[in-house]
C-alpha positions in Angstrom: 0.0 0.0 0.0 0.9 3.2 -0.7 1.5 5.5 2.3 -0.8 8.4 2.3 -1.9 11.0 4.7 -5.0 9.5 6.7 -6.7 10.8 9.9 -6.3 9.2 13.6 -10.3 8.6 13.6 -9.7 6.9 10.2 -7.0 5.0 11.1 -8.1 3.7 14.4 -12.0 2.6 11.9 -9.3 0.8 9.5 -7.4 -0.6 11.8 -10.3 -2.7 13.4 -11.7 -3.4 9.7 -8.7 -5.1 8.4 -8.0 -7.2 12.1 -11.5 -8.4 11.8 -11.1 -9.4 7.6 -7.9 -11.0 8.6 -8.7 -13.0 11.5 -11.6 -14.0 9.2 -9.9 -14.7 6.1 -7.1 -16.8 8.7 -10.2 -19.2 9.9 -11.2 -19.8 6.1 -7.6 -21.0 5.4 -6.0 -22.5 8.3 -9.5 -24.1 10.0 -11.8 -24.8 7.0 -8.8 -25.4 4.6 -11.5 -23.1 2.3 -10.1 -19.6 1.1 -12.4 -17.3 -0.2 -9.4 -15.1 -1.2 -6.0 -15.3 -3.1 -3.1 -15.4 -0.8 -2.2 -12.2 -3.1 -5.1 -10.4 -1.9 -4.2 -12.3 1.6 -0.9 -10.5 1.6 -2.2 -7.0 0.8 -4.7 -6.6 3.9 -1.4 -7.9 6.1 0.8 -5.0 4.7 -1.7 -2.2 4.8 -2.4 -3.4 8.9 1.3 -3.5 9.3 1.9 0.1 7.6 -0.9 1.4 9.6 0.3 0.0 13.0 3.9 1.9 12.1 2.0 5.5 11.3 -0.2 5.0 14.6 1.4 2.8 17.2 -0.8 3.9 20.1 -3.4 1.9 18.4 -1.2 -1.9 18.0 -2.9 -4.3 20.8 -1.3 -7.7 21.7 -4.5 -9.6 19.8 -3.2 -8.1 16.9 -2.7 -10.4 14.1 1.1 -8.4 13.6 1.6 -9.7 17.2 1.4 -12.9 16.5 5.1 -13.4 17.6 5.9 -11.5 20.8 9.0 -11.1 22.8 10.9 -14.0 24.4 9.7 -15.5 28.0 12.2 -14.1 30.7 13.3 -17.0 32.9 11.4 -19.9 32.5 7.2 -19.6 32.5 5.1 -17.9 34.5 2.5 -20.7 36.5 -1.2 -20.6 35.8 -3.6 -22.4 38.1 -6.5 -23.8 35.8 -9.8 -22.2 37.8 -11.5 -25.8 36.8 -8.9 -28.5 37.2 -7.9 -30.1 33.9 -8.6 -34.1 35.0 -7.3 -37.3 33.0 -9.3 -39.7 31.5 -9.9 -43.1 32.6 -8.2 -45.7 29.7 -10.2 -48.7 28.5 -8.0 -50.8 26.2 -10.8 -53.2 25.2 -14.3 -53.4 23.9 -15.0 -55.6 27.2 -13.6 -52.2 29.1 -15.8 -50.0 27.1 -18.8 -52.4 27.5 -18.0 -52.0 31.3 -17.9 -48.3 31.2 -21.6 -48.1 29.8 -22.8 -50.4 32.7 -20.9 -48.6 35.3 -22.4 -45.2 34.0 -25.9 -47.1 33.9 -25.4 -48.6 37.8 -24.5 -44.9 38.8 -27.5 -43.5 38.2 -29.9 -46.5 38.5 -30.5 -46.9 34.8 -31.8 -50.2 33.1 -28.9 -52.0 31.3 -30.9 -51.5 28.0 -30.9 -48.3 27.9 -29.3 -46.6 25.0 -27.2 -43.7 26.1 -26.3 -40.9 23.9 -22.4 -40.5 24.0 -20.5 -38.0 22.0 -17.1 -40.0 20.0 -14.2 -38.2 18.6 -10.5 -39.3 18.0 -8.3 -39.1 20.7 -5.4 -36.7 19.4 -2.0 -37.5 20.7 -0.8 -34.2 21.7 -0.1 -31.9 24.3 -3.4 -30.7 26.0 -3.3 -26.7 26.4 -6.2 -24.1 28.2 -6.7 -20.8 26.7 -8.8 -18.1 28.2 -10.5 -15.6 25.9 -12.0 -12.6 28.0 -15.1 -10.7 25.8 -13.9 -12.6 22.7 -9.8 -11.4 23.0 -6.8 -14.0 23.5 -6.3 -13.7 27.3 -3.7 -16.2 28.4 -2.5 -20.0 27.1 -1.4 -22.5 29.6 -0.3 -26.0 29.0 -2.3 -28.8 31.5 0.9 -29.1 33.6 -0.2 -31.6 36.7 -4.3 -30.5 36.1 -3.9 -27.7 38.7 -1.2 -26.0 37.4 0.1 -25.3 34.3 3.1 -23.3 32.5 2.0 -19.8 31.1 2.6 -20.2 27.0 1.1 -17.2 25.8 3.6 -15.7 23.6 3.7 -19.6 21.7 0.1 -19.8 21.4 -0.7 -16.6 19.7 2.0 -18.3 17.1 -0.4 -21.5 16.0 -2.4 -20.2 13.1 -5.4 -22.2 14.4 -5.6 -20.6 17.9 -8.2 -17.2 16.8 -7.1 -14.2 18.5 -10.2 -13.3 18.7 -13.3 -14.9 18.4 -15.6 -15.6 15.5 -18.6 -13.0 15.6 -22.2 -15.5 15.2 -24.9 -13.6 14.8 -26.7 -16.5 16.6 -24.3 -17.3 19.5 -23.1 -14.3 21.4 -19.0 -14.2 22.7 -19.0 -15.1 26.3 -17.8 -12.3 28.5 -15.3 -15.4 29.8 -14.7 -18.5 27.6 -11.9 -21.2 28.8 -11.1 -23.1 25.6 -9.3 -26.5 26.0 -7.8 -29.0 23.6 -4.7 -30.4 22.2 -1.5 -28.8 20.6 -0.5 -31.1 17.5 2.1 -31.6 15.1 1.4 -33.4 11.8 2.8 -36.5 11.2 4.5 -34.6 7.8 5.3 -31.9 9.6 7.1 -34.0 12.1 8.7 -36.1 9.5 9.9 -33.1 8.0 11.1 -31.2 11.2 13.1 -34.0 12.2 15.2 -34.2 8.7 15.9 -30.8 9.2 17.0 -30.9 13.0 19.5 -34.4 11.6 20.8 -31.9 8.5 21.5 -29.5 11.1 23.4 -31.8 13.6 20.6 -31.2 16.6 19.1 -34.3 18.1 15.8 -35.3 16.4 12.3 -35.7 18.6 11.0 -39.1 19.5 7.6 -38.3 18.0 5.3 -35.7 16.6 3.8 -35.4 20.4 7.0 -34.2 21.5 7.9 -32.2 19.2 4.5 -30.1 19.5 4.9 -29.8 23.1 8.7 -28.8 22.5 7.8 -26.3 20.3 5.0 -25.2 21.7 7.5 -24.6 25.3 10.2 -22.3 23.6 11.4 -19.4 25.5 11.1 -18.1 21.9 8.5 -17.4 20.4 10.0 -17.4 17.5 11.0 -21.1 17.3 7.4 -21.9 17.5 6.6 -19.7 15.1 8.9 -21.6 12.8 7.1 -25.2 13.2 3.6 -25.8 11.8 1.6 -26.4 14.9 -2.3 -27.3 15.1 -4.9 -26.6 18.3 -7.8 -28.7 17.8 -10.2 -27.7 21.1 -12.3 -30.4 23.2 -14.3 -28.7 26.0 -14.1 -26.1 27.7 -13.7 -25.1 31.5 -16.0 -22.0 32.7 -17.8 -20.3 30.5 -20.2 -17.0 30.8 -22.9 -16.0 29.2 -23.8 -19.0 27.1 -25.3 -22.3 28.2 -25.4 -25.8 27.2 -27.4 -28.8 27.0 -25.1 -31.1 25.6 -21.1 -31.9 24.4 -21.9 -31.4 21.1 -23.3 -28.1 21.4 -20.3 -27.2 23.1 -18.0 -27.9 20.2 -20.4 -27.0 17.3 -19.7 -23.7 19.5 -16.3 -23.8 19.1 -16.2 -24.3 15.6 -18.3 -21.5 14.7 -16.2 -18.9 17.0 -12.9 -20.0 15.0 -11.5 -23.2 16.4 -11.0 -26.5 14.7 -12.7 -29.1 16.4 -12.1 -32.8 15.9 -12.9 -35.0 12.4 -14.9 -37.2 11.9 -16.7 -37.2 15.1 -20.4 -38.0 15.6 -23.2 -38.5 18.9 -24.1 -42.1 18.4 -27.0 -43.8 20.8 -25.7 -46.8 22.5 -22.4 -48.6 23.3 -23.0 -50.8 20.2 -22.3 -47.3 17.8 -19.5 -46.3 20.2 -17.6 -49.6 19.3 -18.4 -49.5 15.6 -16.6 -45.8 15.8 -13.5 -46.8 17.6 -13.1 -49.7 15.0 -13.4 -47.6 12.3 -11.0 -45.0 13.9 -8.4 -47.7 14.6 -8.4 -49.1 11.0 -8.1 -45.9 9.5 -5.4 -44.9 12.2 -2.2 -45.3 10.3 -3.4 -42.9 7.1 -4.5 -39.9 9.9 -2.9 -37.0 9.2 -2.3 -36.6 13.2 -0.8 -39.3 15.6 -3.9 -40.9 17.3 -3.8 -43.2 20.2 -7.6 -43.4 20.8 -10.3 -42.5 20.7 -12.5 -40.3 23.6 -15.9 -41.0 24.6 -18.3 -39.0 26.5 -22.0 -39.1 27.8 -23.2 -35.9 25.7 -25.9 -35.0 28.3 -24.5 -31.9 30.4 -26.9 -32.6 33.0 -25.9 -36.4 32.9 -22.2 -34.9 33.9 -23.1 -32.9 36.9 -24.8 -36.5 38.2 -22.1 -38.4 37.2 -19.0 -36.2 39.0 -15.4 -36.6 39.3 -13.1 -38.5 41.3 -10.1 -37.6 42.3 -8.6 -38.4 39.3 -11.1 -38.3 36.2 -14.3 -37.9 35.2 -16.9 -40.6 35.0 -18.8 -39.4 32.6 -16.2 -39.9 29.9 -13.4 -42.4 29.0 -10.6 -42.9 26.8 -10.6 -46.0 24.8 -7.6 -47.0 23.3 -6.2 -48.6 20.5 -3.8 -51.8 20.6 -0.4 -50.5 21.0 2.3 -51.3 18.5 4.7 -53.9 20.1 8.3 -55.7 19.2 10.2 -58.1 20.8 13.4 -57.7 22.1 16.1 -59.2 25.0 16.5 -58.0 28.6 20.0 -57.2 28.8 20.3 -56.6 32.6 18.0 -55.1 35.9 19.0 -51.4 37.5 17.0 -49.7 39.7 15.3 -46.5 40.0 14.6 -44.4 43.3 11.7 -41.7 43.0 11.3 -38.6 44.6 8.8 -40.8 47.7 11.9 -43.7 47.5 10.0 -45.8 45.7 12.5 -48.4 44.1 11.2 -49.3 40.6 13.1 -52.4 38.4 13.5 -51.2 34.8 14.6 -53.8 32.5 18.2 -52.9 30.2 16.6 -53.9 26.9 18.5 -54.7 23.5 17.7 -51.6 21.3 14.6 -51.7 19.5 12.3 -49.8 17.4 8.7 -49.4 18.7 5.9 -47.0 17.2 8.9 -45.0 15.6 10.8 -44.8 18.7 14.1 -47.0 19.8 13.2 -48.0 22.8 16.4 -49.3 25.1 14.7 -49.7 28.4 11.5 -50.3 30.0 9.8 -50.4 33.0 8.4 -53.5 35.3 6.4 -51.2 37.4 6.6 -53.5 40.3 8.2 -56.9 41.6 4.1 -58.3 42.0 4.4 -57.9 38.0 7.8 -59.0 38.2 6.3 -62.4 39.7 3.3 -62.1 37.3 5.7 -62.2 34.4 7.9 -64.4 35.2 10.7 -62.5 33.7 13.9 -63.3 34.2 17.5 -61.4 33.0 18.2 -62.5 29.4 14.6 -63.7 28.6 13.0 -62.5 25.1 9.8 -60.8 25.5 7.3 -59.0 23.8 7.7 -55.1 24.9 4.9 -52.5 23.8 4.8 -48.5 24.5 1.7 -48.5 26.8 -0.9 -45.9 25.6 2.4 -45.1 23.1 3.9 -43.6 25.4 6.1 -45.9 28.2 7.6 -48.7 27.6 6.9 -51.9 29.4 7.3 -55.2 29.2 4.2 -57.5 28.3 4.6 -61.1 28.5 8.0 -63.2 28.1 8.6 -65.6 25.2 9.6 -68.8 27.5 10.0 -71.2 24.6 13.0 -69.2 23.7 14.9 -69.6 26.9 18.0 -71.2 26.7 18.8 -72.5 30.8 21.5 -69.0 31.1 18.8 -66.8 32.2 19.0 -64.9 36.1 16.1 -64.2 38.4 15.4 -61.0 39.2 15.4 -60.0 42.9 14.2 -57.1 45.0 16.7 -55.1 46.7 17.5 -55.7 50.4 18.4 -52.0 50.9 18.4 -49.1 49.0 20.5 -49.0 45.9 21.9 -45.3 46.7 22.3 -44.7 50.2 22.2 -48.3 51.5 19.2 -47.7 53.8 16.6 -50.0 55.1 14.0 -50.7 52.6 10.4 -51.9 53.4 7.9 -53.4 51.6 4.4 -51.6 50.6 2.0 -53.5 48.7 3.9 -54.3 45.4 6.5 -51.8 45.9 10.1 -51.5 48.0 10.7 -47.8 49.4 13.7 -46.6 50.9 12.6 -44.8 53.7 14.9 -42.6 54.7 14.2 -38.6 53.3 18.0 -37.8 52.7 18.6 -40.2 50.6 20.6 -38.5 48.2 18.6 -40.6 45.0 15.7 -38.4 45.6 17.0 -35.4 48.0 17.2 -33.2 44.4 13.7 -34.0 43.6 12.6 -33.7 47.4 14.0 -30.8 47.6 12.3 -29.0 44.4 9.0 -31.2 46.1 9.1 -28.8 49.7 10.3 -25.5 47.6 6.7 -25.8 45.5 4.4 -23.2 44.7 2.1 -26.0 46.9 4.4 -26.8 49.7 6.9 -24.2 51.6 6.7 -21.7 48.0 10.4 -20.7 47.8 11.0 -18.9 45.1 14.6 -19.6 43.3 14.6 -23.0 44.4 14.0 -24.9 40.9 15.5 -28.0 40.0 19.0 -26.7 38.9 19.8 -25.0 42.2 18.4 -27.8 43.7 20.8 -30.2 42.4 23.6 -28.1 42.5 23.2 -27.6 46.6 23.2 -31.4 46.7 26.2 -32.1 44.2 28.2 -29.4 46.1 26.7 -31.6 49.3 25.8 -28.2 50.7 22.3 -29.7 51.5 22.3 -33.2 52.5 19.0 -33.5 54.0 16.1 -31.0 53.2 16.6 -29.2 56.9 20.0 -28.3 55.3 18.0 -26.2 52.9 17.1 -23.8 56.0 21.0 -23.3 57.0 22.7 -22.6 53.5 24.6 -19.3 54.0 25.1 -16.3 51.2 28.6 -17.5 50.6 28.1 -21.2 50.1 25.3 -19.8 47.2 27.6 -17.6 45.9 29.5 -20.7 45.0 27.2 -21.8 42.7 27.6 -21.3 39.1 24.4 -18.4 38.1 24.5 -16.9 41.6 25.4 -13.4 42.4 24.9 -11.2 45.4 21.0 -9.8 44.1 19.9 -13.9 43.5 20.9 -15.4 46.7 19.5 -12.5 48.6 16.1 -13.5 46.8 16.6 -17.5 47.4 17.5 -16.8 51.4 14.8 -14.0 51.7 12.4 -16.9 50.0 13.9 -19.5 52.5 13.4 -17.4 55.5 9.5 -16.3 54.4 9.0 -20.7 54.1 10.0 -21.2 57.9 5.9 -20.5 59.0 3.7 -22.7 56.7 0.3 -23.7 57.5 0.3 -27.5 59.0 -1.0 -28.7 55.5 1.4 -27.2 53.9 4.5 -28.5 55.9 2.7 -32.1 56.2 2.6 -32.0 52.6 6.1 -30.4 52.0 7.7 -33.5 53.9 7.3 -36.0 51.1 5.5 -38.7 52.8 4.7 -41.3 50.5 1.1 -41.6 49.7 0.6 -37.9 51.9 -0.9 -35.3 48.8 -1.8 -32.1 48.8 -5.2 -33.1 49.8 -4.6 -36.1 52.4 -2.4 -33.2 54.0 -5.3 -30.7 54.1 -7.4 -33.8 56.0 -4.8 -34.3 58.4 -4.1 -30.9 59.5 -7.7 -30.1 60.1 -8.1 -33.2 62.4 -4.9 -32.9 63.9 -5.4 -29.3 64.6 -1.0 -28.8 65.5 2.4 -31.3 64.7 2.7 -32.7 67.8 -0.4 -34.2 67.7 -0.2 -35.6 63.9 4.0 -36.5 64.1 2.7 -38.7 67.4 -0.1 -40.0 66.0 -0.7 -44.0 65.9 -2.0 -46.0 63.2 -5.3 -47.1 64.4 -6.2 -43.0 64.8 -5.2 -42.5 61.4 -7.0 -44.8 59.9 -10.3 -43.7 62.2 -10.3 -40.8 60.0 -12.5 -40.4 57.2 -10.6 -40.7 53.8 -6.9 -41.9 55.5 -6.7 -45.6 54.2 -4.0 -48.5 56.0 -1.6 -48.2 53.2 -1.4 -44.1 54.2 -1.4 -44.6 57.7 1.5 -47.3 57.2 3.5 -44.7 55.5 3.0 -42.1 57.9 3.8 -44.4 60.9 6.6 -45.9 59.3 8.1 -42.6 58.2 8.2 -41.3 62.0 10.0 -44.4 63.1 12.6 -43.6 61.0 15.3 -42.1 63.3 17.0 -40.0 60.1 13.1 -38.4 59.6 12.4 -37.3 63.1 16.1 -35.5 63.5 16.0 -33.8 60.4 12.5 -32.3 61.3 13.8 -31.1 64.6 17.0 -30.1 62.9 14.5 -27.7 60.9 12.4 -26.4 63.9 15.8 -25.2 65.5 16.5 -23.8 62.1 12.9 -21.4 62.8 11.0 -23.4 61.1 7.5 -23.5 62.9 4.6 -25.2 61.2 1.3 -23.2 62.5 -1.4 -25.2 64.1 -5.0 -25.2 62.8 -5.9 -23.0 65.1 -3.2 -20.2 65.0 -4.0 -20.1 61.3 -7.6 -18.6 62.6 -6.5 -15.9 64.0 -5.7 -14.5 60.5 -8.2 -12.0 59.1 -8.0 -14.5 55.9 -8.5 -17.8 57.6 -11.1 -19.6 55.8 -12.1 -16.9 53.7 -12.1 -17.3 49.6 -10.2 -14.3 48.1 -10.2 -13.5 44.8 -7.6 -10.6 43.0 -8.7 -8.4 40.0 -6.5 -5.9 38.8 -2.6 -5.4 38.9 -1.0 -4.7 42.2 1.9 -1.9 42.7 3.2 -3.8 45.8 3.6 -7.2 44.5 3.4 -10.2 42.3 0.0 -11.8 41.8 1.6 -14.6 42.8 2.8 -13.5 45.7 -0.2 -11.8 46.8 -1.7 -15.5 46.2 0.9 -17.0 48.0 0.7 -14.5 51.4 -3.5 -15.3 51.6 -2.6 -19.4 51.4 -0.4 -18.7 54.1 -2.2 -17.2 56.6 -5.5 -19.8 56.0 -7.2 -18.2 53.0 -8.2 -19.9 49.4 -7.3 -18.1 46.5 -10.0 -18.8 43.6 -9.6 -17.4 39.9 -13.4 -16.4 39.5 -16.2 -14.6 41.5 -19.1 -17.1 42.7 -21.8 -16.8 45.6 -18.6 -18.7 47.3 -16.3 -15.8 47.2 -16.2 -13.9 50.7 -13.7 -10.8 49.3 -12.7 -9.4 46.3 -9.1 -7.6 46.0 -9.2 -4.8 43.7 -6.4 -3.7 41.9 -5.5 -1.3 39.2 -7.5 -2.0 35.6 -10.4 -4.3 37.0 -11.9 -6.8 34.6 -14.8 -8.0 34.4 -14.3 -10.1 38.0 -15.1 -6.7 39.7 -18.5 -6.0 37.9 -19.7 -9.9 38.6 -18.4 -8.8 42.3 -20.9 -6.0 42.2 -23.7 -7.7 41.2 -23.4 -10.6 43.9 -22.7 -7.9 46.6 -19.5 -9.7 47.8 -17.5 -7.3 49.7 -14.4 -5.5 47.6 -11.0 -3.7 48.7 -8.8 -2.0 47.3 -4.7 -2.7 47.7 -4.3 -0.3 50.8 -7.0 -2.5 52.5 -5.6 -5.6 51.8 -1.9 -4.9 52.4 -3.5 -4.2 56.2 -5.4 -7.1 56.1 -1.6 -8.8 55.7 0.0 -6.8 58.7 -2.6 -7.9 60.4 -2.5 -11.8 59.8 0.9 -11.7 59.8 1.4 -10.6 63.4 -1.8 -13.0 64.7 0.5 -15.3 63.4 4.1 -14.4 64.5 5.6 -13.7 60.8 8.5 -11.2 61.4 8.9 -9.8 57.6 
């Protein structure tokens, strides 16, 4: 275009005319593969926004379809707490298993076994699920799934993918939601893939195992502009809250989705009965090989919204959907030798050396045996030939030995007598072995980044890399050590200077007052999560009663199983345990009893921020109301008892208005923090 003298008023009309052709005309190409234009005529509305945008800067916004590609992400990712956790499925790997999953939906909620229940089929893409929140129809913020609770803030990539809208698709018929959480999968073509990885081998880089991982590795760039470079795909699959529009049904929801600019899932269809669900997942599975995308399934869902509030959640997934999938690919191959593995909870897992081989694209060289029960089941022995398979192709395992090819020279495989690391006593739980003493230095790295979570004790600058390097330079060598590192033993490690380990010590000294469930939870225990934690700090009430506690109390409370009270008994008769918890109380660390926490002007209360603070981080303001007893929730509900209100308010401070749920503003609630932290002794 040729630059030419144009008012602000007619710039700013032109400006919004040619975002909303483009983001149209980007929807008919990259979702419906169905251009209405010539990539010519493409070309020329992207020039004349970009020449604009240069003349009249004031007017650029980050949904901009010139902003496609921002700036790099400073130090790792931000975290993003889903507001609705993002749950797994439940796998069936059988008709039988999918048969079962209609009759266990039917026994739920009292149905005949002939009825014929509508259920909503699609493929099951093999990809790396991702949450993006678009706030009155504008690109908000991307977030991968991350553990369901939290996930990694990938903004920057997102606005990269050609099929992520920037803004919605205006509908005539279905109005924009004020607040719409879309969710579903970041893909890389199987062409795409092929292609990426010739390129990554010309260039001497090491190649990715499979498309999956190279869409989530280029989707988690520090760059931007890496991701840019790779031809990614988001095909959506629900959505979390939504505002404004209801639902009946599935469907509706991603009929929805398609017509505000997403690509939804093909084929996919609402069948009547488990008979139709299994004639779709044949069909998928035969046609599995020739998709353009990896598939390793295919998801099925009760399309009745109504059905799903019935039906509920466990702790895990959803029963009102299901995963079925397909028959993995499998090879057989030789167990070279046995090592063993110590987690971050000292479990001890056997993994099988394995003769190199190639399995759904991938050489696989080892393999796990989970457990010495499936040890037993197995009967697998060192040297044996067996038939190894990538389970939902993704881990390998091991899935049945080939005994007719034994030769007399094979070895049994034994479980350990003590830890493999640090030589400590190892018990038996159920199918596993455990070390059981906390410093073991197999797990100390990852039980150290474990206590330092947003979730546990929350100290900042304490990722896995410092983490390791405190325990390689055997500055910590048990996770009370954490509380006694000094500035000069930090300013030994390679990345520190004077500003950082100011930070990671004023961090460490802000962890030494956590809530009971927090410092329950920060420990490690095995089979003691975030949750069990919360259960046992609000019975308990303070740590001398819960450290003391015997087995057959734990197990009189509601939702503490034997295998949990075990743990916990076993893990306080461990000498090592108890003196390195006392080694941290005479460090300052005191955990603050149930009722202490009350005294805080936030104890029990559900806060909610909107608007930017001047003081501090989000995240830190989030972090201070967890700490002295509050919940921090993303959205306003009936359930919200205060509302913080920072500079630029969204749309969380009008829903506050209209429910009558008390607001204040950032003066208020830096009192309310004075205040809580001296009911509770925090010297800061």
């Amino acid at each position: 275009m040729k630059k030419k003298k144009i008012s602000k008023e007619e710039a700013k009309k032109r400006i919004e005319e040619l975002r909303e052709l483009i983001n149209y005309h980007n929807y008919r190409y990259y979702v419906l593969n169905d251009p209405v234009i010539s990539d010519a005529e493409y070309d020329e509305l992207f020039r004349e926004l970009q020449e604009l945008e240069e003349m009249f800067p004031e007017f650029i916004t980050p949904d901009s379809p010139t902003q496609r590609v921002g700036a790099p992400v400073k130090e790792g990712f931000r975290p993003v707490r889903h507001s609705v956790p993002m749950l797994s499925l439940q796998d069936a790997r059988n008709e039988d298993e999918i048969r079962e999953f209609d009759a266990r939906i039917k026994r739920f909620l009292n149905l005949p076994m002939n009825t014929l229940i509508e259920y909503s089929v699609e493929p099951k893409y093999d990809g790396l699920s991702c949450e993006i929140v678009y706030r009155n129809g504008r690109l908000e913020v991307a977030s991968t799934r991350g553990d369901g609770y939290v996930g990694e803030d990938v903004t920057p990539n997102v606005k990269t993918i050609k099929t992520v809208p920037l803004r919605l698709i205006k509908n005539e018929d279905l109005p924009i939601p004020p607040l719409l959480e879309v969710r579903g999968e970041v893909l890389m073509p199987k062409k795409d893939f092929e292609e990426l990885n010739k390129e990554l081998i010309r260039r001497g880089e090491k190649p990715f195992a499979n498309p999956r991982n190279a869409a989530s590795g280029s989707l988690r760039q520090l760059d931007p502009s890496i991701t840019a470079q790779r031809r990614l795909d988001f095909i959506t699959w629900g959505v979390g809250l939504v505002e404004g529009v209801t639902f009946k049904k599935h469907s509706e929801i991603i009929e929805a989705l398609g017509k505000w600019g997403f690509k939804t899932a093909n084929p996919r269809a609402v069948v009547k009965g488990i008979d139709k669900v299994i004639e779709f997942y044949k069909k998928m599975e035969s046609i599995r090989d020739d998709f353009e995308y990896e598939l390793d399934g295919v998801v099925v869902k009760v399309n009745d919204l109504d059905l799903w509030e019935k039906l509920g959640t466990t702790a895990r997934s959803p029963r009102y959907a299901i995963a079925a999938k397909f028959k993995p690919r499998q090879r057989t191959t030789r167990i070279l030798d046995v090592v063993y593995q110590v987690g971050r909870t000292g479990t001890i897992t056997p993994v099988a050396v394995l003769e190199p081989v190639e399995v759904g694209g991938v050489v696989v060289s080892r393999a796990t045996l989970h457990n010495f029960d499936e040890v037993e089941r197995l009967g697998v022995m060192i040297g044996d030939k067996v038939l190894v398979q990538r389970a939902g192709d993704v881990i390998p395992e091991i899935v049945m030995v080939i005994k007719e090819e034994r030769t007399g020279k094979e070895r049994p495989i034994t479980p350990p007598k003590e830890c493999p690391v640090c030589k400590a006593e190892v018990v038996r739980e159920g199918a596993y072995y455990k070390c059981v003493n906390a410093s073991c230095p197999a797990k100390l790295v990852q039980a150290l980044r474990h206590m330092a979570s947003r979730r546990a004790l929350d100290i900042e600058g304490l990722g896995e890399k410092t983490a390791r390097l405190l325990v390689e330079k055997g500055f910590v060598k048990d996770l009370a050590d954490i509380f006694y590192l000094t500035k000069e033993q930090l300013l030994q490690l390679p990345g520190f200077a004077e500003k950082s380990a100011d930070n990671l010590l004023k961090g460490i000294e802000r962890a030494k007052n956590p809530t009971l469930a927090k410092f329950i939870y920060a420990l490690g225990i095995p089979n003691v999560g975030e949750y069990t934690a919360g259960v046992l700090a609000e019975h308990f009430k303070s740590w001398e009663r819960f450290s003391n506690a015997s087995f057959d109390e734990l197990i009189s409370i509601k939702g503490i199983g034997p295998e949990t009270a075990m743990s916990i008994v076993k893990f306080f008769k461990e000498p090592r345990n108890r003196e390195m918890i006392e080694k941290m109380f005479k460090a300052g660390v005191k955990p603050q009893a149930v009722e202490e926490v009350k005294g805080s002007p936030f104890a029990g209360k559900v806060v909610v921020f909107t608007g930017a603070l001047s003081s501090m981080t989000r995240d830190e303001a989030k972090s201070w109301v967890e700490r002295l007893g509050g919940k921090v929730s993303n959205s306003v509900s009936r359930k919200t008892d205060l509302v913080v209100v920072g500079e630029n308010p969204g749309s969380k401070y009008q829903r506050a208005q209209q429910l009558g749920i008390k607001m204040i503003n950032e003066e208020e609630f830096l009192k309310m923090l004075e205040e809580g932290k001296k009911a509770l002794g925090i010297k800061e």
